[in-house]
C-alpha positions as CSV (number, residue, x, y, z in Angstrom):
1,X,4.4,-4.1,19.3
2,X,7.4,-1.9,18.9
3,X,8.5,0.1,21.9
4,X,10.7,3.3,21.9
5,X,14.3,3.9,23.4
6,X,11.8,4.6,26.4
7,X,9.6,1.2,27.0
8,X,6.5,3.3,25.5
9,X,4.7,3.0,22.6
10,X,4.5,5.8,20.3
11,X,1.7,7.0,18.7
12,X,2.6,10.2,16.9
13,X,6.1,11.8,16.8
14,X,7.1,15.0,14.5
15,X,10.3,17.2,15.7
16,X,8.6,19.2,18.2
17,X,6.1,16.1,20.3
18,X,6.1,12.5,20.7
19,X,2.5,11.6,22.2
20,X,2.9,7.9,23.5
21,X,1.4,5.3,25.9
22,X,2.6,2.8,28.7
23,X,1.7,-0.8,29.0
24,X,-0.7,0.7,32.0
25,X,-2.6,3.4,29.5
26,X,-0.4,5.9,31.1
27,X,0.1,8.6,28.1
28,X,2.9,10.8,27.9
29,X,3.7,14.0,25.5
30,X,7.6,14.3,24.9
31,X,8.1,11.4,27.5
32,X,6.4,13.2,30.3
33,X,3.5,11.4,31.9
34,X,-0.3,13.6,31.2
35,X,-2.6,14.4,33.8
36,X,-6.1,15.6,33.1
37,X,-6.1,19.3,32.6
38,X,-9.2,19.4,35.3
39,X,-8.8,17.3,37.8
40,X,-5.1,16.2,38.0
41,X,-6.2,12.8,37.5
42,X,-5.1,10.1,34.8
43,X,-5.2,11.2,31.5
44,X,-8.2,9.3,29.7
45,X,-8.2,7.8,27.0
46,X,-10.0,10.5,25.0
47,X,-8.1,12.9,26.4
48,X,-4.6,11.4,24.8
49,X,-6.7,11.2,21.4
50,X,-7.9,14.1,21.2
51,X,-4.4,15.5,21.8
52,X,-3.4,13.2,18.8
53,X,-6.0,14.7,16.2
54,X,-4.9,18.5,17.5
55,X,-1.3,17.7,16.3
56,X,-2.2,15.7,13.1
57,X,-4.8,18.9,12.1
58,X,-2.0,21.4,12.6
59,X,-0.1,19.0,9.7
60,X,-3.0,18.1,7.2
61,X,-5.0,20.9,7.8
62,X,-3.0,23.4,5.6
63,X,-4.2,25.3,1.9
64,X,-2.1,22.4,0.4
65,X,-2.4,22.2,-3.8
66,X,-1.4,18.6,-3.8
67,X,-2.3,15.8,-1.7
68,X,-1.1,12.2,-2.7
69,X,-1.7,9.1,-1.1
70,X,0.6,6.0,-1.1
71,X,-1.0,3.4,-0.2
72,X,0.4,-0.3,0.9
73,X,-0.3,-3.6,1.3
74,X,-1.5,-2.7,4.9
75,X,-4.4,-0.2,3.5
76,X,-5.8,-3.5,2.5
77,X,-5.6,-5.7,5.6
78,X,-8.6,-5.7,7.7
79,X,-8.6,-6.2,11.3
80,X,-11.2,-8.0,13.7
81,X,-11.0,-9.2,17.8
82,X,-9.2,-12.2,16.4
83,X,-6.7,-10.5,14.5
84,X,-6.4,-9.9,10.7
85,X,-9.5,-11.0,8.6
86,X,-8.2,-13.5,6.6
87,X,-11.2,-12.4,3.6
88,X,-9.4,-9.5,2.7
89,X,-6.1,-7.8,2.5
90,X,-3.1,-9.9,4.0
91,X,0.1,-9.4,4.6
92,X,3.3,-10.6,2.7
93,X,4.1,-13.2,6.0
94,X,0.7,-14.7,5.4
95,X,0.4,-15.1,1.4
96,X,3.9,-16.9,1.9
97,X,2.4,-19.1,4.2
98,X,-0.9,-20.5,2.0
99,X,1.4,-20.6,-0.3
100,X,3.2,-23.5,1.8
101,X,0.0,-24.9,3.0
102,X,-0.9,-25.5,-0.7
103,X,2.3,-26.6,-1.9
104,X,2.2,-29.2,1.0
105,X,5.5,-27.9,3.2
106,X,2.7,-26.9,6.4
107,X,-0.1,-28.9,7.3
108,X,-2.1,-31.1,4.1
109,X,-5.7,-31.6,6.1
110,X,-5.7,-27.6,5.8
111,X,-5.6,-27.6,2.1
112,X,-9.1,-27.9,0.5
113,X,-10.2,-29.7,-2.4
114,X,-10.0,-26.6,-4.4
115,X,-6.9,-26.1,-4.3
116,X,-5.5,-29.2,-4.5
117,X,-5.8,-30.2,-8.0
118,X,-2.7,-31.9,-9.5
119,X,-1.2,-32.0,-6.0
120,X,1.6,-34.4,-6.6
121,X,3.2,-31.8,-9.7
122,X,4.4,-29.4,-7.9
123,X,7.6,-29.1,-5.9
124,X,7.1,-28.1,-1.9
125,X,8.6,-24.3,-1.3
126,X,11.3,-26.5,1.1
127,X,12.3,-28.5,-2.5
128,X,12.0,-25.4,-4.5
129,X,14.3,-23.8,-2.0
130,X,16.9,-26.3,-1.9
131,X,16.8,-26.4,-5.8
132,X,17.7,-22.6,-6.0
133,X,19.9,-22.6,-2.9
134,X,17.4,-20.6,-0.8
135,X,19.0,-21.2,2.9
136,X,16.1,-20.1,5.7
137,X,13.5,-23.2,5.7
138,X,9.5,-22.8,5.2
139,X,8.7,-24.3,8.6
140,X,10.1,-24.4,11.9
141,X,9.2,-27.1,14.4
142,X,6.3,-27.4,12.5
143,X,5.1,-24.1,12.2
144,X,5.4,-21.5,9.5
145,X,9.1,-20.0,9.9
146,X,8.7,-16.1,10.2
147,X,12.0,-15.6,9.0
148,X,11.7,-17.1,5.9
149,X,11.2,-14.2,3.4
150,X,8.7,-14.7,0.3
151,X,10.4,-11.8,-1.8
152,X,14.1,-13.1,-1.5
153,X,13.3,-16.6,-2.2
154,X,11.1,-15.6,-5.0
155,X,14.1,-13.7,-6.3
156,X,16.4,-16.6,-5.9
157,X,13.8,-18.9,-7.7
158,X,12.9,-16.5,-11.1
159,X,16.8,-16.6,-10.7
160,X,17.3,-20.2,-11.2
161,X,14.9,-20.3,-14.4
162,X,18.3,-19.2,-16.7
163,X,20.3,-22.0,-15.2
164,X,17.8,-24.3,-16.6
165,X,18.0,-26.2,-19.7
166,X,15.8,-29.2,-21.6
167,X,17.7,-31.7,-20.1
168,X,17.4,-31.0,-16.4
169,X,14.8,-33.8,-15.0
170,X,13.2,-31.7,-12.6
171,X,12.5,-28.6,-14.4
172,X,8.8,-29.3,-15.6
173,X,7.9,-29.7,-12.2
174,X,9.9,-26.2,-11.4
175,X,8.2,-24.2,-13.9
176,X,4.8,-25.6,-13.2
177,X,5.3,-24.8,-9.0
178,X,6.8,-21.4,-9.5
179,X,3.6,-20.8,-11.9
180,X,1.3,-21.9,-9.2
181,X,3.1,-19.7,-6.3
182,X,2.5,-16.7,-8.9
183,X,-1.1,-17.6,-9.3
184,X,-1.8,-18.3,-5.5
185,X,-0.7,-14.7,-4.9
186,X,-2.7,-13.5,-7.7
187,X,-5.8,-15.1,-5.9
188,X,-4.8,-14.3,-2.4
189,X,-4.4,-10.3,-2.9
190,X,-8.2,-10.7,-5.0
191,X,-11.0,-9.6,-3.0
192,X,-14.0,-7.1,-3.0
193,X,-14.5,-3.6,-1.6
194,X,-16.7,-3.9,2.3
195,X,-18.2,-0.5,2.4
196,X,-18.7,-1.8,6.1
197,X,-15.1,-3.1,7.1
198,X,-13.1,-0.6,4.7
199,X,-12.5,2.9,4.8
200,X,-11.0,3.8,1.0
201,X,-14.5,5.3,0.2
202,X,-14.3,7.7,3.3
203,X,-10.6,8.2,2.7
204,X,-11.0,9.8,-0.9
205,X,-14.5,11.7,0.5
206,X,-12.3,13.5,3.2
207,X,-8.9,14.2,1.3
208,X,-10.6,15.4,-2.0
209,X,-13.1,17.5,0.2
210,X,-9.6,19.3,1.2
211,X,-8.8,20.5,-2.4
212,X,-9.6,23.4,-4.3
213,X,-12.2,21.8,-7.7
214,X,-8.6,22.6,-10.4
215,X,-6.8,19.7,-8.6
216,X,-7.0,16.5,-8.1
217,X,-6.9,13.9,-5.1
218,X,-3.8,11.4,-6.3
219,X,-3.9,7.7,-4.7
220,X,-1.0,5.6,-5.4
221,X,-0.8,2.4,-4.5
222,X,1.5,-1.0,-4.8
223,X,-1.2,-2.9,-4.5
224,X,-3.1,-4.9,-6.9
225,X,-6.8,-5.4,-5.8
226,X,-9.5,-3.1,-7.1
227,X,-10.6,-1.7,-3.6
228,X,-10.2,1.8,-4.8
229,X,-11.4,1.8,-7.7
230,X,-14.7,0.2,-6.2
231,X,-14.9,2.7,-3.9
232,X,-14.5,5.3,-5.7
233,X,-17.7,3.9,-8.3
234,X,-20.0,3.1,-5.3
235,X,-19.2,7.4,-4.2
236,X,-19.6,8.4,-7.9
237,X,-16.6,9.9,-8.7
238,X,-14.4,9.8,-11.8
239,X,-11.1,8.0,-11.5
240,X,-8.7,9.2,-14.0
241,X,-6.2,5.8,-14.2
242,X,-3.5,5.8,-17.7
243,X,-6.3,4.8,-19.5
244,X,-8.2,6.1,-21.9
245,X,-12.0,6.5,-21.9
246,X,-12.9,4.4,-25.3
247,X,-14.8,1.5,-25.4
248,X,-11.5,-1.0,-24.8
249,X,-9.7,1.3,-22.5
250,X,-5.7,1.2,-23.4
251,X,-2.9,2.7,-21.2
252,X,-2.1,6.1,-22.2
253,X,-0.3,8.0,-19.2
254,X,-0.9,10.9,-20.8
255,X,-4.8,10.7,-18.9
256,X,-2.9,11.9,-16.0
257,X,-2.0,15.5,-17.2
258,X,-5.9,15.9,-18.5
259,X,-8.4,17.6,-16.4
260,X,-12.3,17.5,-16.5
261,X,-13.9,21.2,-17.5
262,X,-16.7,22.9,-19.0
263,X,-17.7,26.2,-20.2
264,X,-19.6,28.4,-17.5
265,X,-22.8,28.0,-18.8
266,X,-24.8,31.6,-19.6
267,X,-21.7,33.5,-19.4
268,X,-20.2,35.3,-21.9
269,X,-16.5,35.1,-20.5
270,X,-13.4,32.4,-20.5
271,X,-13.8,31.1,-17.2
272,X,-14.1,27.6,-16.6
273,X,-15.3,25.2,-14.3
274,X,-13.9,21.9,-13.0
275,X,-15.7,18.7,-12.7
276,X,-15.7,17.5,-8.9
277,X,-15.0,14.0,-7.4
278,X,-11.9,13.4,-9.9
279,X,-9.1,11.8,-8.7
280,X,-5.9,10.0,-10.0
281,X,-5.1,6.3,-9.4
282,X,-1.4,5.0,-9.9
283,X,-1.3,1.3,-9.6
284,X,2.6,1.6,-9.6
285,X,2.8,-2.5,-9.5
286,X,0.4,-3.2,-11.8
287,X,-3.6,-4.8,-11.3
288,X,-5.9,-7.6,-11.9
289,X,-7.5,-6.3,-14.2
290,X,-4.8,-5.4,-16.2
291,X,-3.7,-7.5,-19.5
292,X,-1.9,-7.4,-22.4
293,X,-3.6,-7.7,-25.6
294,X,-2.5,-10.0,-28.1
295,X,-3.8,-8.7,-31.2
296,X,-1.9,-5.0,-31.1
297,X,0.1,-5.7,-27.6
298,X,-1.4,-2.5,-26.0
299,X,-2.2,-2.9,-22.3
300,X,-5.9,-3.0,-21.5
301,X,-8.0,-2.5,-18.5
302,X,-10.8,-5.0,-18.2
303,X,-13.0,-6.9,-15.7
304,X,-11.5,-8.8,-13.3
305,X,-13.1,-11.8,-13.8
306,X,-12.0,-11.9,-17.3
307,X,-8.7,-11.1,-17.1
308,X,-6.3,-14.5,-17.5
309,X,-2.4,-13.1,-17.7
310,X,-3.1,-10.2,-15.2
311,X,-0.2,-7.3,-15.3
312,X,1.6,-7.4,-11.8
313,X,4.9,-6.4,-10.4
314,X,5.3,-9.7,-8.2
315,X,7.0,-9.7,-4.8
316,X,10.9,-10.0,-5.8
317,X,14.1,-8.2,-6.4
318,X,13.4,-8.0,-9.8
319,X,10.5,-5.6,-9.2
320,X,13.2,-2.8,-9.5
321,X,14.1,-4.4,-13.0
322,X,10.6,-4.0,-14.4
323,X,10.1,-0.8,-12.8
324,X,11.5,0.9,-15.6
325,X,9.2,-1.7,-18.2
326,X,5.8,-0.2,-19.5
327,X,4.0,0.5,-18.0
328,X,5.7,1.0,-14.9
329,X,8.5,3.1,-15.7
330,X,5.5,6.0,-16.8
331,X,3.6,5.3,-13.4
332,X,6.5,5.6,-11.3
333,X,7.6,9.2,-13.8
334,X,4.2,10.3,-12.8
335,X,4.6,9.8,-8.8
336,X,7.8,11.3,-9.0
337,X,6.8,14.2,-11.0
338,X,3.8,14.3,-8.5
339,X,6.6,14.7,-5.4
340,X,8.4,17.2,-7.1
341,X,5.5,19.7,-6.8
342,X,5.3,22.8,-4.2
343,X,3.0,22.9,-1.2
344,X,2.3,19.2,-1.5
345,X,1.2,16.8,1.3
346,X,2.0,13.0,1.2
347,X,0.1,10.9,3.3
348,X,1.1,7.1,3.3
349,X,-1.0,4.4,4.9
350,X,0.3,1.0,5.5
351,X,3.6,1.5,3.4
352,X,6.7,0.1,5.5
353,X,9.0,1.7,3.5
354,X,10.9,-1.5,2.9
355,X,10.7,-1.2,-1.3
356,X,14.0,0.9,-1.8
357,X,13.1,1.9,-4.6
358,X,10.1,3.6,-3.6
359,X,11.5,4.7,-0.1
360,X,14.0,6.3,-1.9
361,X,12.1,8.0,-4.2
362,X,10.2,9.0,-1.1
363,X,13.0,10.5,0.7
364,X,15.2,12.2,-2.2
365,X,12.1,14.5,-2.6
366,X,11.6,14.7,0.9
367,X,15.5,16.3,0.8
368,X,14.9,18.4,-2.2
369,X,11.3,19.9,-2.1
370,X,11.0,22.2,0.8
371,X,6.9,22.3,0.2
372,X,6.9,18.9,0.6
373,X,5.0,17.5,3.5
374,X,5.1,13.6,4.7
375,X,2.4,11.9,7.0
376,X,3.7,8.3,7.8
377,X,0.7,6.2,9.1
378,X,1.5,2.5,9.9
379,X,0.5,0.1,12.5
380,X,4.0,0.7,13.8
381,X,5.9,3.6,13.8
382,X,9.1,2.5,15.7
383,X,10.6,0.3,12.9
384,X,13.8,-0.6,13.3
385,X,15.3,-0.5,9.1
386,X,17.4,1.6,7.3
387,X,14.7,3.2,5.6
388,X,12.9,3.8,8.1
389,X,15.9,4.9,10.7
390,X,16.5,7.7,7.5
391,X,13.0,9.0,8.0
392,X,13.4,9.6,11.1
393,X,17.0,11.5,10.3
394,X,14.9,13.6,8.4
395,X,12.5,14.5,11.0
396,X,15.0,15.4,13.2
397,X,16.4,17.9,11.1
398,X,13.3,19.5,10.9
399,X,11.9,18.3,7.5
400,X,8.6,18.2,7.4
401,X,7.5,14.9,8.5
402,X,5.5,13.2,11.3
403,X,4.7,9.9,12.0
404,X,1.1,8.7,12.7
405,X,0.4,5.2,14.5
406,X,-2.9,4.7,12.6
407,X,-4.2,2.1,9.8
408,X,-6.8,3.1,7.0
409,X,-9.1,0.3,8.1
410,X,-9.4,1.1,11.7
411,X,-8.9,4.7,12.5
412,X,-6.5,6.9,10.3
413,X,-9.9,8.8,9.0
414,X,-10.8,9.5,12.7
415,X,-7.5,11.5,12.7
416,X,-7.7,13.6,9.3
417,X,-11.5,14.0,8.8
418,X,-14.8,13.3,10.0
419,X,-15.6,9.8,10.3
420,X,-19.3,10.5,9.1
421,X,-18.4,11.8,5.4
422,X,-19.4,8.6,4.4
């Protein structure tokens, strides 16, 4: 766990208070230790959260017109007393590692039949690596090597495919591995909505219930899984997503700019009256149930289950590249457009900020909308990057922007809303 320049760990910091604990559940407010305001005594527990949802009411709490939601891969991870629950959302670190289990670099008696088919095809990640001139190695002394990062060897690998030609022996057995890392991660980031171990359903209740009925919730999300879409069917509400609502739905971003309305019924005047529960979903990198179609090439939405060549933005550098490919380039117009807006409030929830492209998206409308309002929840909020050390620039000249040590799955709705909504 990250500490600050103080040896604490901080759970919510905006320009004017850092709220932070000591190894010893001591709890401090601008780095001075809290007593109890009754008896002098140590600050409990409850005390230091309820202190925490005062300051993050004062920031959410406003007559916004906006409120968007980025969401990352950590609004998907799922935690339990042994850690992360390895049935639903994981992180980057721990898709890169099945991915060596199953290409054979990390232990074989952990691979399962199921995924072992045609074992002896594919290249490990270690062979792949030295192939492609990938330098940090898949395991260390035995053990998966945190260092080694899935996006720049995946980057150095789609590389190598150009360098390629009919004659090179090895290159069946290249294409074929770098096909079944691509379809391991499509499997690993699929998984269903847990109304009992998520909280998306309770996290579109509480944010749309902030809105006046003329505007519209906005979730967008890197992510590829379906968790908000299901939980936005099992609450019955109407997600609005680039496509359009005929029988063979087809990406039209133009969905975005429409809004639901009806005539006031029995009244003779021009007034008219918004549907409720309709949000907007921006799945900036693509989904699984996503596909191309071969007969006119329009992209279609359709079941997961029946979805072979699924549309993703896969974890490499040359995600910026495709960013401006359909139908990216319109999702990521939208967001930005979406930024751009007055009186708006961005909340992000497990988003590390380590895309640039997004981060800087992020923070150029941070500079240039003054009624722009950033949230940052994250499991961490003392990261150490570049991106993250210019957030925190911007706090410090007094943009407005606090930081939030909270995760969608565990307890950011205790913070902004009522946990019962849902």
């Amino acid at each position: 766990m990250a500490l600050n320049k103080k040896g604490l760990t901080d759970y919510f910091v905006s320009s004017k208070v850092v709220l932070s604990k000591d190894c010893n559940d001591n709890f401090y407010e601008n780095g001075t230790k809290l007593n109890s305001m009754d008896t002098e005594e140590k600050f409990t527990r409850k005390e230091f959260i309820d202190r925490i949802k005062s300051e993050v009411s004062q920031f959410v709490n406003r007559s916004f017109d906006n409120i968007v939601v980025l969401a990352g891969a950590g609004a998907s991870v799922v935690t339990n007393e042994e850690g992360i629950d390895k049935d639903y959302g994981k992180t980057v670190g721990m898709i890169a590692e099945n991915i060596a289990k199953e290409l054979g670099d990390l232990n074989r008696e952990e691979i399962t039949s199921e995924n072992n088919e045609d074992f002896e095809n594919f290249l490990t990640i270690q062979q792949l690596s030295n192939m492609c001139n990938y330098q940090i190695p898949v395991k260390k002394e035995e053990k998966f090597n945190e260092e080694f990062n899935l996006e720049d060897f995946l980057s150095k690998a789609l590389t190598y495919r150009q360098y390629l030609d009919d004659s090179y022996k090895e290159k069946d057995e290249y294409l074929k591995t770098v096909e079944k890392i691509l379809e391991i991660i499509e499997r690993q980031t699929s998984y269903n909505f847990d109304t009992k171990k998520m909280n998306h359903g309770a996290l579109l209740k509480i944010l749309s219930s902030k809105l006046k009925k003329e505007n519209k919730l906005t979730v967008v999300t890197t992510n590829y899984d379906t968790l908000f879409e299901e939980a936005a069917e099992r609450l019955e509400m109407t997600v609005i997503d680039g496509f359009s609502f005929s029988y063979y739905p087809y990406f039209d971003s133009n969905m975005f700019d429409w809004k639901l309305v009806r005539d006031v019924p029995n009244v003779k005047t021009t007034q008219l009256e918004y549907k409720e529960n309709v949000i907007n979903l921006l799945k900036i990198h693509g989904s699984l149930t996503w596909e191309r179609s071969e007969s006119d090439q329009k992209i279609r939405r359709k079941q997961k289950d029946s979805v072979n060549n699924p549309i993703m933005v896969f974890p490499s550098s040359n995600k910026y590249v495709q960013s401006y490919d359909k139908p990216y380039f319109e999702l990521f117009t939208k967001f930005q457009e979406l930024l751009r807006r007055p009186n708006t409030l961005l909340i992000t929830t497990g988003f590390s900020f380590a895309d640039n492209h997004i981060a800087t998206m992020i923070t150029q409308a941070i500079k240039h909308n003054p009624g722009l309002n950033a949230l940052v929840s994250d499991h961490n909020i003392s990261q150490g990057h570049n991106n993250w050390e210019e957030l925190y620039g911007l706090m410090e000249d007094h943009f407005q922007i606090a930081f939030l040590k909270a995760t969608l799955n565990a307890d950011l709705i205790d913070y902004i809303g009522e946990q019962n909504v849902y």
